[in-house]
N, C-alpha and C positions, 0 to 999 in steps of 0.2 A: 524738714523731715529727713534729709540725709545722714548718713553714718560722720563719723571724724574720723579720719584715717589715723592709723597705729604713730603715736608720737606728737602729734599735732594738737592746737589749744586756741581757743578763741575766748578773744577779749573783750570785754563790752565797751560800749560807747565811753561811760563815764572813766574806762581804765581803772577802776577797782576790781572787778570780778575776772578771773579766769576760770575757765572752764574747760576740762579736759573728759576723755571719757574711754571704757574700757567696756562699749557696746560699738559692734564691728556692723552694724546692719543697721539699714533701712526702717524707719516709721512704718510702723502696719497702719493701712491703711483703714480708716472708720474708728477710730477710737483716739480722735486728735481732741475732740472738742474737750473745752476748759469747765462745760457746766454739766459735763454726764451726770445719768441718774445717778451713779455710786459717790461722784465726787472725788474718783479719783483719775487724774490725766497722765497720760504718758509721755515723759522728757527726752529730749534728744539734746544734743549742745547747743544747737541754735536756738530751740523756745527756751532753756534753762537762761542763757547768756542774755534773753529779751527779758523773761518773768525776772530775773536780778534787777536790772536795773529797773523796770516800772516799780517793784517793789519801794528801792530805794529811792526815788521821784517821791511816794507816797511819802515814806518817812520823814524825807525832809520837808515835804510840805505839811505835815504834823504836825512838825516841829519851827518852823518857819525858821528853818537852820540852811545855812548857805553849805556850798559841800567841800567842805577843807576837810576831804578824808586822808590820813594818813598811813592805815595799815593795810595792805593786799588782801584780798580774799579770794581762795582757790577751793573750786568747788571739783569734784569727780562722782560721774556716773557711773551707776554698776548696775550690771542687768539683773534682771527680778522685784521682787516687793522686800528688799531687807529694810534696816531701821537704818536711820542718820546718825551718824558720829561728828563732833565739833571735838579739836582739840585747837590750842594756838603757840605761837614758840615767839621768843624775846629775841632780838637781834640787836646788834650796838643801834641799827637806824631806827628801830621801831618795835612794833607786833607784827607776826605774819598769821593770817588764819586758815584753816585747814577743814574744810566738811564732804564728807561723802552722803551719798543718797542715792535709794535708788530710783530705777527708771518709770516704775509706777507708782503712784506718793498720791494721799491725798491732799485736797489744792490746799488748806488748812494749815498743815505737818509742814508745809514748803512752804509756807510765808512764816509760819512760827521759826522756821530754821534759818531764815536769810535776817528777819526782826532783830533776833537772838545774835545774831551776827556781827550787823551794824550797830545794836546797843552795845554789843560788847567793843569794836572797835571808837564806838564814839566814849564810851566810859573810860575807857584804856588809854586815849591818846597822848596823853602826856602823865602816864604812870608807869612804874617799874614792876606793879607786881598787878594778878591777876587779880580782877574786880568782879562781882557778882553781881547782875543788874537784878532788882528783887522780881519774885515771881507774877506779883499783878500786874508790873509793865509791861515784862516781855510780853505775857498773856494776853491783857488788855488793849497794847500797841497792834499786836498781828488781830485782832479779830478787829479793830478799828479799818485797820488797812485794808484790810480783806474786802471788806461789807463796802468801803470807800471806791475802791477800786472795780470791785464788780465782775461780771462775767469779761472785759476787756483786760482783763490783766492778761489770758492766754489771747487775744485774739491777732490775728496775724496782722504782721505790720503795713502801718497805713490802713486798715480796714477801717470804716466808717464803723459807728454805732449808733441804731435809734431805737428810741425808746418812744412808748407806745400807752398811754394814759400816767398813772403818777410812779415816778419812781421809786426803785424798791427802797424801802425801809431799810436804812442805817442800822436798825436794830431789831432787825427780827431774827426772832430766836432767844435776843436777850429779855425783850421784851413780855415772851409770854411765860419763860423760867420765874423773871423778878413777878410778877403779878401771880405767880400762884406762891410764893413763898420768900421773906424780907431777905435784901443783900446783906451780906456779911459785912460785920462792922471792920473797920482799920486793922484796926489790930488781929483780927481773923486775916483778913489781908495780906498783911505784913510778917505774919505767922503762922501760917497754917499749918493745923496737925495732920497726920494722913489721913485720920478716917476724913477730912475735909475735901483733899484729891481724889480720894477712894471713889470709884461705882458712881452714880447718879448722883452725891454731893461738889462731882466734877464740874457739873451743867452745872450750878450754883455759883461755883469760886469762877469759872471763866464768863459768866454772864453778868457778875457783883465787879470782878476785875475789867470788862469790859467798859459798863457805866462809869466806874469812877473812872476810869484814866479819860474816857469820852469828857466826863466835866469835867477834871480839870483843867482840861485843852481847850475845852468853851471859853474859859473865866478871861476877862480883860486883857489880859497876861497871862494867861495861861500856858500857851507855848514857849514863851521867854523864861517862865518859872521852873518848865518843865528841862529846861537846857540847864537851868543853874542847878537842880537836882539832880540830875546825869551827871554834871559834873563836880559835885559836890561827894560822889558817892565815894570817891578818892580817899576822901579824907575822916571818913567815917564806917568804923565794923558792923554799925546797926545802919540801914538804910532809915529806919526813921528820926533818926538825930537829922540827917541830910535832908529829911523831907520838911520837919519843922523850920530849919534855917532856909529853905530854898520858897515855901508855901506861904503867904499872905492870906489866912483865911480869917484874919479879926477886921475889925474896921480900921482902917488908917488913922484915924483921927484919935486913938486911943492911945497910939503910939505902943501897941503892947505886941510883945512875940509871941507866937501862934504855940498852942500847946496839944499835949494830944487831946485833951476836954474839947478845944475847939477845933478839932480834925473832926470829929467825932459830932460833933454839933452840925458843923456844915455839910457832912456828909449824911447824915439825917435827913434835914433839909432836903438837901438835893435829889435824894433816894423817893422820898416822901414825895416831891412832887413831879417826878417822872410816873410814878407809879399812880399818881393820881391824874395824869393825861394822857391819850391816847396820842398815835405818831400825826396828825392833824391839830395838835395839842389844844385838844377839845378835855374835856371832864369827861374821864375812863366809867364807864356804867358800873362799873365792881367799886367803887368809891362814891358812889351817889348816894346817900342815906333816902329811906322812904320820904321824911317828910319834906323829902328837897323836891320828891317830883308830882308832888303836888300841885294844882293850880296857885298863883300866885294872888293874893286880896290887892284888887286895884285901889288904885289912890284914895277914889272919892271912899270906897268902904273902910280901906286905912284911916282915913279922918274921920268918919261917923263911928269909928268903935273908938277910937281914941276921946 
């Protein structure tokens, strides 16, 4: 909870993140916790320099990606509630990245910004010009993280955590958006028009982008798939050229390359049967047709009508 003195920067564990700041004062005291009712926490260099790297612990364990980072990232605090700024600069040895925020942020906004960070330096690393990770990963990556990570992402270090009957839902929030109304297909995904960011169609595109990037990190390979797409973005101006060549969503056995028909197909599917189970993945009651809950004709009257 301490100030950083005028000039001074702290580094994280992993030696990727620096952290500097241009708040001269002390943590107010009563408004440290990470799960207030607003959802918004207040930063100081020491909890920034911890929520970076848990952050990035998440990511790579997303990704089951070992951590050969190569570009720096420098983060600066500023006092008040302004907006976050990302720019990055090209140097003969690498990328260097550059983001301000300020001291009061919701927990959300500050994993979307560190996500957006790390996918940028991991899409970057061995490229010359600036790469755009599409917007359902970054999206989908930090609301995974977030939900994965939990109220100990702020908690102080070494603090225990217990939890107390089942734990929370992975996907609450997403959860009750997809069941009053169908995810957006791929292509909505991969393109979205503004009225689709706009207003309450927001909760739609970050609850459709959540699910799908959650499956395909499920799929056998799915995180090794999701490494060859990241880096594949390189070499492609539409992210879904990258995503057909990097996704295996046909059967192997056909020997056939996955198309957008069958992006589309498996994303159906998947959609289709989250939405048809509850997070106990029982059969969801809003998917139960009347004459399923019916008494069932036992055996013996099964054969006597027959």
């Amino acid at each position: 909870a301490s100030a950083l003195p005028p000039g001074r920067t702290l580094t994280s564990t992993s030696r990727q993140f620096i952290v500097s700041s241009s708040i001269h004062r002390s943590l107010t005291p009563g408004i440290t916790q990470g799960n207030s009712p607003t959802n918004i926490v207040q930063l100081t260099p020491g909890r920034l320099v911890l929520v970076a790297d848990r952050v990035k612990t998440m990511f790579l364990r997303q990704l089951h990606a070992p951590d050969n980072w190569h570009g720096g990232i420098r983060l600066h605090l500023e006092p008040g509630n302004g907006r976050t700024s990302l720019k990055r600069t090209r140097y003969a040895d690498g990328w260097q990245y550059y983001a301000t925020l300020p001291e009061n942020i919701r927990t959300i906004d500050l994993v979307r910004l560190l996500t957006d960070l790390l996918l940028a330096e991991m899409t970057e690393r061995y490229s010359h010009r600036e790469i755009e990770a599409p917007l359902w990963l970054r999206v989908g990556l930090a609301e995974t993280i977030q939900r994965n990570a939990g109220p100990g992402l702020f908690a102080p270090l070494g603090a225990r955590r217990l939890f107390e009957g089942e734990l929370p839902d992975p996907y609450r929030g997403t959860r009750v958006v997809l069941l009053k109304k169908q995810p957006l297909a791929y292509t909505d995904l991969s393109l979205p028009t503004r009225a689709q960011l706009a207003g309450t169609n927001w909760d739609l595109y970050r609850a459709s982008s959540h699910l799908f990037t959650q499956q395909l990190l499920s799929r056998r390979n799915g995180p090794t798939e999701m490494r060859a797409f990241i880096r594949q973005l390189q070499n492609f101006k539409n992210s879904q050229f990258a995503f057909l060549k990097s996704f295996q969503l046909t059967d192997l056995s056909t020997a056939k390359k996955t198309s957008l028909l069958d992006v589309e197909k498996w994303w159906t599917v998947a959609s289709m049967h989250f939405r048809s189970r509850d997070r106990r993945n029982n059969l969801s009651l809003i998917h139960i047709s009347e004459p399923t809950r019916r008494t069932p004709i036992s055996y013996a009257g099964f054969c006597l009508k027959k």
